[in-house]
VOGU-3710 file (C-alpha; in Angstrom, 3 decimals, decimal comma):
1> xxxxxxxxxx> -16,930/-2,431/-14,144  -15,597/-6,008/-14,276  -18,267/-8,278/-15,095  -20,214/-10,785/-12,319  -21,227/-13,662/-14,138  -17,467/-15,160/-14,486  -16,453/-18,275/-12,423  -14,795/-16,659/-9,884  -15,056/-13,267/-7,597  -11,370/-13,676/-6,377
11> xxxxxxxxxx> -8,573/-15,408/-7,515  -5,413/-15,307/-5,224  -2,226/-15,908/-7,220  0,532/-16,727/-5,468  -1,178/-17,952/-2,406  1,477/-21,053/-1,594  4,223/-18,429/-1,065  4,704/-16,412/2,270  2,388/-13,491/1,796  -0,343/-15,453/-0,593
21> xxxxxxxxxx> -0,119/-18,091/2,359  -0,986/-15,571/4,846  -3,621/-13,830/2,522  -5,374/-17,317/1,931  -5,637/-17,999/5,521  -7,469/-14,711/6,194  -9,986/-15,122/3,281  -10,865/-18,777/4,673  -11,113/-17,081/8,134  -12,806/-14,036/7,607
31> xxxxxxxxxx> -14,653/-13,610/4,364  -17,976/-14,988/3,358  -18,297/-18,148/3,253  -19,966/-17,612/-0,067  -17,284/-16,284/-1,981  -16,364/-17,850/-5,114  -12,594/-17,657/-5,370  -9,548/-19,980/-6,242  -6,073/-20,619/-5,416  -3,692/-19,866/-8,448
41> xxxxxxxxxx> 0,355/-20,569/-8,825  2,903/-22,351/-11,022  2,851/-25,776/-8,977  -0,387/-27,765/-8,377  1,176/-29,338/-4,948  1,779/-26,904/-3,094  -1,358/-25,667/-4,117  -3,082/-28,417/-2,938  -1,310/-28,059/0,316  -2,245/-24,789/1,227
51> xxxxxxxxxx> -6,126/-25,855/0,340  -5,882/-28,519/2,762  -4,169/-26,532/5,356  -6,663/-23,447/5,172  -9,415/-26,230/5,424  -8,657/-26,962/8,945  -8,908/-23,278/10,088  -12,780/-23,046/9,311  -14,139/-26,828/7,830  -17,787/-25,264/7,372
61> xxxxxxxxxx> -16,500/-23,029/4,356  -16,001/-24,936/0,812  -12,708/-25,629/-0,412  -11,398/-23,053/-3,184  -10,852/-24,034/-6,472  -6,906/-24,587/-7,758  -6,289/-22,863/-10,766  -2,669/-23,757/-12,544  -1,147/-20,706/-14,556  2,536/-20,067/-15,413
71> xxxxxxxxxx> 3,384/-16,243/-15,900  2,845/-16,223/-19,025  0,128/-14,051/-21,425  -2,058/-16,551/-22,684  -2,326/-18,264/-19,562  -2,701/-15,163/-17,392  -5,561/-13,569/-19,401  -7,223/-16,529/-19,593  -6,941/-16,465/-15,853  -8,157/-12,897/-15,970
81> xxxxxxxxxx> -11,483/-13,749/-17,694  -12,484/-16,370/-15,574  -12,656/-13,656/-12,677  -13,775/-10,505/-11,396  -10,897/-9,562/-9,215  -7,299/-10,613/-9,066  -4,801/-10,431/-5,502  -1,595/-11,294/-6,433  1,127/-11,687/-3,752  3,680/-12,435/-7,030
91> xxxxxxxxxx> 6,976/-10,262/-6,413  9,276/-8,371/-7,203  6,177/-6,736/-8,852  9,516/-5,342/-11,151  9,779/-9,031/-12,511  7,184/-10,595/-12,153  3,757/-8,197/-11,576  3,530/-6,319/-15,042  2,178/-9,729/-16,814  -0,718/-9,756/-14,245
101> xxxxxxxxxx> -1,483/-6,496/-14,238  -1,926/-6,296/-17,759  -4,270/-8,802/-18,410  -6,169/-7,072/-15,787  -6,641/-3,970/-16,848  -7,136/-5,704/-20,907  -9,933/-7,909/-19,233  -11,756/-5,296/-17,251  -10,576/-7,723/-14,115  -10,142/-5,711/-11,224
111> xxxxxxxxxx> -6,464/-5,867/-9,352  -4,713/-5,667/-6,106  -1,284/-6,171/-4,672  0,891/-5,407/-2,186  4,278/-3,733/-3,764  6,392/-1,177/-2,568  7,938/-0,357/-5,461  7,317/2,635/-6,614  9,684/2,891/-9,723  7,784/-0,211/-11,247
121> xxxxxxxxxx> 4,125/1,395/-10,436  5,241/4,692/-12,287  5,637/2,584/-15,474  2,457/1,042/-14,727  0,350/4,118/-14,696  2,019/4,891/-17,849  1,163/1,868/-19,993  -1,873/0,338/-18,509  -3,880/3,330/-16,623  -5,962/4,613/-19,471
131> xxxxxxxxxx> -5,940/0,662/-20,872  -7,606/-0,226/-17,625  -10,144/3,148/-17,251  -11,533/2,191/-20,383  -12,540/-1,470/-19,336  -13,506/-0,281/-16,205  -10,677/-2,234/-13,958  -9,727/-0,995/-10,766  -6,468/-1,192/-10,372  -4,560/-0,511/-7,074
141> xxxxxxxxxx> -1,318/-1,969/-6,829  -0,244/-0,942/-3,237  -2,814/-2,373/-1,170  -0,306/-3,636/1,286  0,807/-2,627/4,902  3,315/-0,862/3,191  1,074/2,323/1,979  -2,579/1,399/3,120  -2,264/2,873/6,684  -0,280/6,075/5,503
151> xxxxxxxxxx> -3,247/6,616/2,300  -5,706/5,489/4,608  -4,988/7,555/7,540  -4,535/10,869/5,680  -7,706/10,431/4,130  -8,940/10,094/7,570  -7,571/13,230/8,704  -8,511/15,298/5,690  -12,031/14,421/6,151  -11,870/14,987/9,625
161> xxxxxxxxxx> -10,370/18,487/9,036  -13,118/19,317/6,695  -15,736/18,103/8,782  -14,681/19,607/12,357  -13,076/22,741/11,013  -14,380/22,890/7,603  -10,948/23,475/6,051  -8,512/22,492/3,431  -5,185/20,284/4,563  -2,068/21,856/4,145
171> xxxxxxxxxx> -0,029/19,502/5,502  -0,260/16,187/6,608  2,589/14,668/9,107  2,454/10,586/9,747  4,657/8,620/11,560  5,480/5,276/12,266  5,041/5,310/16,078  5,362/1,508/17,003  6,737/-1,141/14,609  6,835/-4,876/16,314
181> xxxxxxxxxx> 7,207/-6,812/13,623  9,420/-9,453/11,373  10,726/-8,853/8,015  10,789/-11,660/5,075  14,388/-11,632/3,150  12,147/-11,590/0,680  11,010/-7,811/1,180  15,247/-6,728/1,514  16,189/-8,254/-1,297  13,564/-6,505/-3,353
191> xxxxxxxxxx> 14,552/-3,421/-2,091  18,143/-4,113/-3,765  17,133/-5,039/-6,385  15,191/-1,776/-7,646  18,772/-0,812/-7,634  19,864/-2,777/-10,288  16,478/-2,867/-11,884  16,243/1,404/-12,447  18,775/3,781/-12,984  19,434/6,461/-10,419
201> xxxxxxxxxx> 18,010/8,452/-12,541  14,643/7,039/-12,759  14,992/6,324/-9,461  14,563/9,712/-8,859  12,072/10,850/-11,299  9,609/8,229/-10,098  9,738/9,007/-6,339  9,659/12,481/-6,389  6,888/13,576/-4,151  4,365/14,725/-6,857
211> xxxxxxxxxx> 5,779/12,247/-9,936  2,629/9,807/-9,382  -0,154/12,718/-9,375  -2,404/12,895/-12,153  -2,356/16,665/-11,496  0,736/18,661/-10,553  1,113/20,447/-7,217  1,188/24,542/-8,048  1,803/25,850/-4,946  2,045/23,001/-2,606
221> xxxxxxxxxx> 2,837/24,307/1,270  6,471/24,188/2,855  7,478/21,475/4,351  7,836/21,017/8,130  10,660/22,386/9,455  12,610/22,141/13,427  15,769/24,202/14,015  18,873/24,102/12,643  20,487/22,094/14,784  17,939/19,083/14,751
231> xxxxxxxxxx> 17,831/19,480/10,659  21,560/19,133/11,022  21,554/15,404/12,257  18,075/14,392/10,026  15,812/15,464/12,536  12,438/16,869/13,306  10,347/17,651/16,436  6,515/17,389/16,309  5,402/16,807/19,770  2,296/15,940/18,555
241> xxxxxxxxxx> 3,186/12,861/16,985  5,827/12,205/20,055  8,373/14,019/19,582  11,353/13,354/17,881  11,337/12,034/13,957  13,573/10,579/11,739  13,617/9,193/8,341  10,570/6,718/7,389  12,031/3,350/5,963  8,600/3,922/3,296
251> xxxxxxxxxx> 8,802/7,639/3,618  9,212/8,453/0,001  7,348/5,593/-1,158  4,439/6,356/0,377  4,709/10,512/0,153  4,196/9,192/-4,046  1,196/7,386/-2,726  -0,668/9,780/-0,658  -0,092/12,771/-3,479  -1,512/10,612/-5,945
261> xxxxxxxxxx> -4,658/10,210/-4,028  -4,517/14,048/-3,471  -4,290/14,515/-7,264  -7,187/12,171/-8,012  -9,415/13,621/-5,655  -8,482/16,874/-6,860  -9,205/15,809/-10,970  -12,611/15,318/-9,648  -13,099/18,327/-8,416  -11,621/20,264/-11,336
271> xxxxxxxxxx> -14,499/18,544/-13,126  -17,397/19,295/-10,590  -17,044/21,869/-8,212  -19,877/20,440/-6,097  -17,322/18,066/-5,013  -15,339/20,248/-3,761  -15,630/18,481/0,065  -13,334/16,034/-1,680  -10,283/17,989/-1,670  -7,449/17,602/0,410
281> xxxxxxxxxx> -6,569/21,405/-0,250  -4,906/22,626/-3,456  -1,563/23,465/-1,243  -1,780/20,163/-0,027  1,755/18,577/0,871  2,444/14,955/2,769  5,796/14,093/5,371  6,339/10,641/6,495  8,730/10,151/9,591  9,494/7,210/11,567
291> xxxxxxxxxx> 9,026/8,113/15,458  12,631/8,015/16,894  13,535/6,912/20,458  15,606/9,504/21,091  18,079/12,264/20,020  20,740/9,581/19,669  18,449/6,859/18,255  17,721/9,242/15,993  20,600/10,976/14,478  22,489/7,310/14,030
301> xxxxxxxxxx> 19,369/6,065/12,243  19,204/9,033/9,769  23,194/8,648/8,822  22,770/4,787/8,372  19,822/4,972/6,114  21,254/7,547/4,235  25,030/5,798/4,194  23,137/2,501/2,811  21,125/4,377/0,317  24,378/5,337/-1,044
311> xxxxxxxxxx> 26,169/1,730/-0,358  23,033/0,726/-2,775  23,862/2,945/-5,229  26,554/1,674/-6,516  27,185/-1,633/-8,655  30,370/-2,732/-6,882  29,276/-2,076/-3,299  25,557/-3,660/-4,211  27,478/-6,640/-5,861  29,322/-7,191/-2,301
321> xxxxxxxxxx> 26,531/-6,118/0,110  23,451/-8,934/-1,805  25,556/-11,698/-0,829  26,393/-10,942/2,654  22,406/-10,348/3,371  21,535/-13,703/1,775  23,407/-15,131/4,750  21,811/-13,620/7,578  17,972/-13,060/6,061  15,762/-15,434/6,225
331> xxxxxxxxxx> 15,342/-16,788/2,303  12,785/-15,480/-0,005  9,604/-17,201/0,629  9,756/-17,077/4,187  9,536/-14,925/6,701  8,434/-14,931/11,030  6,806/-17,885/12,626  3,207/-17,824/13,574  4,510/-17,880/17,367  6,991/-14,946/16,258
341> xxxxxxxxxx> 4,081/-12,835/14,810  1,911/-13,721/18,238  2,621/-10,237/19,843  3,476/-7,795/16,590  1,735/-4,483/16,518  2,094/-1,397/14,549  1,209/1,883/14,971  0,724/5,441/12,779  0,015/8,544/14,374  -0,690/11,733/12,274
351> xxxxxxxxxx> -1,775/15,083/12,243  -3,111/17,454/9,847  -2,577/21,361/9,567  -5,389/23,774/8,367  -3,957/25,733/5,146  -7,080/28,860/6,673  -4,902/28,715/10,056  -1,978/26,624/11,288  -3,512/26,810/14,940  -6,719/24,403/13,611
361> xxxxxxxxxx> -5,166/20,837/13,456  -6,491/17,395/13,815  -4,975/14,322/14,857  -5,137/10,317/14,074  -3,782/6,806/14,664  -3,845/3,504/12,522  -2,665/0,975/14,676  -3,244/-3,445/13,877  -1,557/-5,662/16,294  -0,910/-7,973/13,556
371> xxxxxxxxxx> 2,818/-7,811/12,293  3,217/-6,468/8,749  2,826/-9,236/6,614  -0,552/-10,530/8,595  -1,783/-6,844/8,040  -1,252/-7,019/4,630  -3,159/-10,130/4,049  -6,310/-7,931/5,920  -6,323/-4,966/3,991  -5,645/-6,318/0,815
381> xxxxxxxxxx> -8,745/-8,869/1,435  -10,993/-6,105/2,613  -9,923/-3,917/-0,024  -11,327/-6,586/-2,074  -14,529/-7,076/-0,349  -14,859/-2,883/-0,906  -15,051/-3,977/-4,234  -16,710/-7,198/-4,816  -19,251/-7,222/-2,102  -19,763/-3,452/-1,154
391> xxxxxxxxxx> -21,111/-0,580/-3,366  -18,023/0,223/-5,402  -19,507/2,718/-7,808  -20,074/5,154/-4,781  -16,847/4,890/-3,928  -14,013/7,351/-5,865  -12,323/4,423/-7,759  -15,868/3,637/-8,958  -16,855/7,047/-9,585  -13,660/7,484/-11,961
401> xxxxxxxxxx> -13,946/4,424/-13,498  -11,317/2,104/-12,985  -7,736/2,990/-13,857  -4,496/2,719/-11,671  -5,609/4,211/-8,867  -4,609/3,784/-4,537  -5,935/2,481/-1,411  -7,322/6,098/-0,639  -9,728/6,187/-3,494  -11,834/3,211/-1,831
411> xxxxxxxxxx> -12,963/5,745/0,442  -14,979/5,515/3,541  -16,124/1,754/2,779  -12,650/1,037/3,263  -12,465/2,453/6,044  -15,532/0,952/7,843  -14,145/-2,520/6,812  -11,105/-1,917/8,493  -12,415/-0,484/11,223  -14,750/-3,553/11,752
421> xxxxxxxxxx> -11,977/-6,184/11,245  -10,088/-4,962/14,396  -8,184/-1,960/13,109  -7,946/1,284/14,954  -8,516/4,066/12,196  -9,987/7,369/13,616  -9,257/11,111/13,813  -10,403/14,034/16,008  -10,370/17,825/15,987  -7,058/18,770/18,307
//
């Protein structure tokens, strides 16, 4: 494990732009007022600036330090050394996140972020996991709002199904019931830009459901499936979780996610069957949705995410389309207004299925009235407390020493931090 007699327990890099802002402004809210932890970026005044600001917001805690670092190797694992655990809101991850991360996992420095982008973690597992395992870093690089409540919750609900029916998961359905939040042009722009980044074809590769498991899936359960004529128009019908679904903006992002936890949990089980409580199921198979307001709602939703995906696709129509959003997103770096954000809420529901008996299901909710980027300055700061502050080598990350691993594999600590700063995380037998 990363070592505790360095300077720092928490460095925040990136903490004068939108996100790091936000982040900063929890940890001088909410954390201990103990913690030993710094502000890091390119630019010492607007550094300075956010110190002073976050100052006002709680003037018993102690300033943190300012730590100056371009993106560069020297100066990043120098960074690295001087701490036990690095957030960094630095993106695109694509561009800009690899230089972190690897002086991470060379330092035995644990890491967090908050990416999306799931064609950039793929190459990260590749180069750095077995780097980072071996120097015992903990590395989870998608401990955003973006996947946290979708690993989070189906950890919830496999647990739950184990514990109230004592059964495996075959299938876990979430969906994205309520979503009152802003959007940074940051986050868009990102999004087109893994299109230029990644071929189509490793585009692919990377986000197929099972391409991030450290196991593969043998026999993994069907997916869910309505009638023909909802299927026709990109549909599905789980009353359950509300009724009508369509596609999840995140949906195959975070179905890489979630089977990646599966697959770690299930490696430690392959190598101690006492574990076997751990399990998701060996069939096990996630669905993300996005709860749609109606058959209409629906239908045009599904056809314009898909007719975009394919607008994306394609240099020419990408080279027309990045413009055109430039002028009507807010610019990168910014994002909603604290009086914007006053009323944003967001909300998962999900269920799981028994692989014994499809009649045995249980059912859950993740819900933070916080708007997204608010929410991900929470969970990637009490992710960090999981592992600075609470007993980390009982938790699954801990137990498999470091490596890239997910949100999920933090475990039930995670969950109790959550819980206690104001999120709604449960699950009950159905």
């Amino acid at each position: 494990m990363a070592h505790n007699d360095r300077e720092y327990e928490l460095v925040l890099l990136g903490a004068s732009g939108y996100t790091g802002k936000l982040t900063a402004e929890y940890i001088a809210q909410h954390l201990p007022t103990d913690l030993k932890w710094a502000v890091a970026g390119r630019n010492a005044k607007k550094l300075q600036a956010v110190v002073e600001e976050i100052a006002q917001l709680n003037p018993d805690r102690a300033a943190p330090a300012i730590e100056v670092c371009e993106l560069k190797k020297e100066e990043l694992g120098e960074l690295a050394r001087k701490t036990r655990l690095v957030i960094t809101t630095v993106g695109p991850f694509m561009f800009y996140g690899e230089q972190v991360l690897e002086a991470c996992a060379g330092n035995g420095t644990h890491y967090l972020d908050c990416t999306g982008e799931i064609p950039w973690v793929y190459e990260m597992i590749e180069k750095y996991h077995e780097t980072a395992r071996k120097n015992g870093a903990i590395i989870i690089p998608q401990a955003g709002v973006d996947s946290v409540p979708s690993d989070l919750l189906t950890f919830v609900l496999t647990t739950t199904m184990r514990r109230t029916h004592n059964a495996p998961t075959s299938n876990a359905i979430v969906s994205l019931a309520i979503a009152n939040t802003g959007v940074s042009g940051g986050t868009l722009l990102t999004a087109i830009s893994l299109f230029s980044k990644y071929s189509l074809r490793k585009l692919a590769m990377s986000m197929k459901p099972y391409a991030l498991s450290p196991v593969p899936a043998a026999n993994p359960s069907p997916s869910p499936s309505s009638s023909w004529f909802y299927r026709a128009f990109g549909l599905l019908k789980v009353d359950e979780l509300g009724g009508l679904q369509t596609d999840g903006v995140m949906a195959s992002v975070n179905t890489s996610i979630v089977h990646r936890s599966w697959g770690l949990y299930e490696s430690i089980v392959a190598k101690d069957s006492s574990k076997s409580s751990l399990s998701y199921g060996s069939r096990f198979r996630y669905t993300e949705y996005m709860r749609a307001k109606g058959f209409v709602h629906g239908a045009v939703w599904h056809y314009m995410f898909l007719f975009t995906g394919v607008l994306l696709a394609f240099p020419l129509t990408r080279w027309i389309l990045t413009p055109l959003l430039k002028l009507v997103l807010p610019g990168a770096g910014s994002g909603p207004s604290k009086e914007e954000m006053k009323n944003n809420i967001l909300s998962w529901r999900g269920i799981g299925i028994a692989e014994t008996e499809s009649s045995k299901k249980v059912a859950g909710e993740f819900t933070v009235k916080k708007g997204g980027y608010e929410a991900t300055a929470l969970t990637l700061a009490e992710a960090a407390m999981v592992i600075l502050r609470g007993d980390v080598s009982d938790t699954e990350a801990g137990k498999l020493g470091g490596g890239v691993l997910t949100p999920a594999t933090l475990g039930e600590q995670y969950v109790k931090r959550l819980q206690k700063a104001g999120v709604k995380l449960e699950a009950e037998r159905l």
